[in-house]
GUVOGU-189681 format. One record per residue (C-alpha): y, x, z negated; residue in one letter. Coordinates in steps of 0.1 Angstrom, whole numbers, plus 2048, in hexadecimal, padded with zeros to 3 digits. Layout:
N
YXZa ...
END
This chain:
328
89E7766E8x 88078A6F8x 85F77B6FBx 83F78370Cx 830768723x 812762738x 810759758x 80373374Ex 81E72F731x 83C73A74Cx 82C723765x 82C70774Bx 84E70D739x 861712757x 84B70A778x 8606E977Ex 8856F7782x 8886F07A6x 8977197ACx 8737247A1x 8627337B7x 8407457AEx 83876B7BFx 8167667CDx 8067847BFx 8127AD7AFx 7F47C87B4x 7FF7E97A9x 7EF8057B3x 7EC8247A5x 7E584A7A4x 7CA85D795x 7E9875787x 7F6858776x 81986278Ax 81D84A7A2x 81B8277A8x 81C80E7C6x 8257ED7C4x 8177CF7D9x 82E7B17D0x 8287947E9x 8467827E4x 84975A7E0x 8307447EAx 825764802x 83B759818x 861760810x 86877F826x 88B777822x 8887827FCx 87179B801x 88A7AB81Ax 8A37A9800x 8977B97EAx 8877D67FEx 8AB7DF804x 8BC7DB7E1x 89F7EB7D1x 89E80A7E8x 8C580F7E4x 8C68027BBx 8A58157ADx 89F8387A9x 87E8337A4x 87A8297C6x 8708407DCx 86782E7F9x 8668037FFx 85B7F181Dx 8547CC829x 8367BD83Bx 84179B843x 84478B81Cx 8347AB809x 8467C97FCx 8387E97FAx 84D7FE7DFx 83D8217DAx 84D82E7B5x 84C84B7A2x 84784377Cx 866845763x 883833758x 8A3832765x 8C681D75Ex 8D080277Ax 8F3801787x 8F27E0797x 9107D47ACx 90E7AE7BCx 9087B07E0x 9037D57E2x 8E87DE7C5x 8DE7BE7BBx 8BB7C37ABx 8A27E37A8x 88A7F478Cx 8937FE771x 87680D762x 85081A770x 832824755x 80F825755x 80381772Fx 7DC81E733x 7C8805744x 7EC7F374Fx 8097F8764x 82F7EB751x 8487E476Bx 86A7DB763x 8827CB777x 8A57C1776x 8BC7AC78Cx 8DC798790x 8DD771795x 8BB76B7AEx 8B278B7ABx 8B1785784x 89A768786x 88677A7A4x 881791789x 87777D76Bx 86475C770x 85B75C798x 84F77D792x 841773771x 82775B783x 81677179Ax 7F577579Ex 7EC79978Ex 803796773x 7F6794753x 81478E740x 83A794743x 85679C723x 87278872Ex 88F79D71Fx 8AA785734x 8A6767748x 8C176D75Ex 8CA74D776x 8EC742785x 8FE764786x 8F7775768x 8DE790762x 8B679075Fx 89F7AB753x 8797A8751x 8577BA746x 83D7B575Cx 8197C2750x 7FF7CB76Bx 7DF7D676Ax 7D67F9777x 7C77F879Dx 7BF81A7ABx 7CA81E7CFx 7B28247E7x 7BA83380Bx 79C834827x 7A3846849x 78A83D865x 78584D886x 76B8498A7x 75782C8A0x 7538228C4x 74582D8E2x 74B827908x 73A807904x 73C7F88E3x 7517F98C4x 7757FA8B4x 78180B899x 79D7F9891x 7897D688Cx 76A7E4882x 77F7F5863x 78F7D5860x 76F7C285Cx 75E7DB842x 77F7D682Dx 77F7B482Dx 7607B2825x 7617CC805x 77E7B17F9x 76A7937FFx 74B7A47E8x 7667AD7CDx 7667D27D4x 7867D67DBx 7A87C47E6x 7B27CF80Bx 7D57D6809x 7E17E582Cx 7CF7EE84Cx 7E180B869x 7DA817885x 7E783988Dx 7EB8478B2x 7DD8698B6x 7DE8818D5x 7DB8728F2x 7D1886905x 7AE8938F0x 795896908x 77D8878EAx 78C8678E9x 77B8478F2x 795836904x 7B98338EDx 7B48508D5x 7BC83A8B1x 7AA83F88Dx 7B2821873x 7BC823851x 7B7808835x 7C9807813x 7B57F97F8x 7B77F17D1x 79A7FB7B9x 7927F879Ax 79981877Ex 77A831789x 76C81C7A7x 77D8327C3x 7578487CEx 74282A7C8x 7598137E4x 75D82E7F6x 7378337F8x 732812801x 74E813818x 738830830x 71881B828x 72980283Cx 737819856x 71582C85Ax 706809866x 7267FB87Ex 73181A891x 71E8238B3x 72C8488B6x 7208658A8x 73D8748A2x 74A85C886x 76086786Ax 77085884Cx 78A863833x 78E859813x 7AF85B7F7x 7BB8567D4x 7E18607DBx 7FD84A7D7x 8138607EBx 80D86E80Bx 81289A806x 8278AD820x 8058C482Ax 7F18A2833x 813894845x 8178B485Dx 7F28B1862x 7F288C86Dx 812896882x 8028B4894x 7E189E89Cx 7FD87E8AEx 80989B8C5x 7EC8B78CCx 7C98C28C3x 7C28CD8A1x 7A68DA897x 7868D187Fx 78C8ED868x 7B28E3869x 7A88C5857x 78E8D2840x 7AA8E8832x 7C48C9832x 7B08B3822x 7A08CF804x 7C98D77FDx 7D28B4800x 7B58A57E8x 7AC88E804x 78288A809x 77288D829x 75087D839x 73F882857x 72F85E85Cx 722866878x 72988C880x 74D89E87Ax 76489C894x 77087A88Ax 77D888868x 79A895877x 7A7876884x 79D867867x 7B287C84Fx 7CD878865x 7CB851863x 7CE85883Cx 7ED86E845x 7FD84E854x 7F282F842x 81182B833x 82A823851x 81780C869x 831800882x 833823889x 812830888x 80981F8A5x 8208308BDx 81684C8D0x 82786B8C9x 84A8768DDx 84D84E8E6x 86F8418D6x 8708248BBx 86F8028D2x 85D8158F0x 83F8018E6x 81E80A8E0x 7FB7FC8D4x 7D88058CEx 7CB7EC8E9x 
END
């Protein structure tokens, strides 16, 4: 029989069956289109990476929905599209995914479905999280049977900041110094700081300071608090940076739009221009700020362009996967 449950009264009916084992927290993010969603599931305990990469690979080959799932250590990043979709699951192969995506006003409804751990990954560990406000239990699932879940999450707007030429000869990073104003944003309850990448650009600019990188953060914001964070987000800059060439970057997309990708790609392997990236970021709904002066929007919108793939970001363009590469 369904029934809807609270975080607390899963944790209290079922927190002492020794195969439980509580996510640490769900934060799904969303799109001002209402189209998209991505979610932030940090698996058990924040530290089973061995679930986490399980299910990154079931769920990409099992769900429709997603269109893109990575790991980062014991999180899972699962960018969907909304909708609903039958599961074919198949033990070993397809063992768990999503079944269905929607955005119900100020909420997010996520439902999942899985086969014998993935069925209790999906109900009750799930069920606990910290985000959740409640989950519909629709199956328990356990030993080898099936489980199917419910999971209601509030709305969080995503919130993507690109960052470029902070620093000067002498002083200053951009990578830490974005780091530090995010952290700080989360520890005032602005915002949750989700994700933090550091995109290689041309090399060989003669404007760089020394490695030629711009920094992007991912954040979570509350439903119409995207302009006032990001406000306070170039406050902050405006009194940490020692260029005067600072830019920052600032979007409300889930998904990262084939203009902005070629534009991030041109900027890894030659000079662009700043009219280039005027025009980029106008078509591609992405606002720009000159901090400090212009020229650092373009590296800026190009961190944007990147934020989603990390472990590649960071490598300079032409190099091949394992060449290795770092900011420095």
């Amino acid at each position: 029989m369904e029934e809807e449950l609270t975080p607390g009264e899963i944790r209290e009916r079922y927190g002492d069956l020794p195969y439980i084992t509580p996510y640490e927290k769900i934060i799904a993010l969303t799109d001002e289109a209402g189209e998209h969603v991505e979610l932030h599931e940090y698996h058990a305990r924040g530290r089973c990476s061995g679930g986490a990469a399980w299910e990154v690979y079931h769920y990409a080959r099992t769900s429709p929905l997603v269109i893109n799932a990575r790991r980062e250590g014991a999180r899972n990043i699962f960018i969907c599209q909304t909708g609903k979709e039958v599961l074919e699951l198949t033990p070993g192969f397809s063992g768990a995914g999503l079944e269905e995506v929607c955005i119900d006003g100020d909420q997010v409804a996520v439902t999942y479905a899985g086969l014998a751990g993935g069925g209790v990954a999906a109900t009750l560990c799930r069920g606990m999280a910290e985000d959740v406000l409640s989950t519909v239990v629709h199956r328990q699932g356990g030993g080898s049977g099936l489980g199917r879940a419910t999971l209601r999450l509030p709305v969080t707007r995503k919130l993507v900041i690109g960052v470029d030429d902070t620093d000067d000869a002498e002083r200053g990073a951009t990578w830490s110094t974005v780091n530090e104003i995010a952290f700080e944003l989360e520890e005032e309850r602005e915002c949750l700081y989700l994700g933090h990448t550091i995109v290689q650009l041309f090399p060989d600019n003669p404007h760089k300071t020394t490695n030629c990188c711009s920094t992007a953060v991912v954040l979570g914001v509350g439903p119409g608090r995207a302009d006032d964070v990001s406000e306070r987000f170039r406050e902050m800059l405006t009194e940490r940076c020692y260029s005067d060439q600072c830019g920052m970057a600032a979007s409300g997309a889930v998904l990262v739009g084939e203009r902005l990708r070629g534009f991030t790609t041109a900027a890894r392997h030659r000079m662009v221009t700043l009219e280039d990236a005027r025009e980029v970021a106008e078509r591609s709904g992405v606002n720009l700020f000159e901090v400090t002066g212009p020229r650092g929007c373009i590296g800026a919108l190009a961190a944007v362009g990147s934020h989603n793939a990390p472990d590649t970001a960071v490598i300079p363009f032409g190099v091949p996967m394992g060449g290795g590469a770092g900011a420095g």
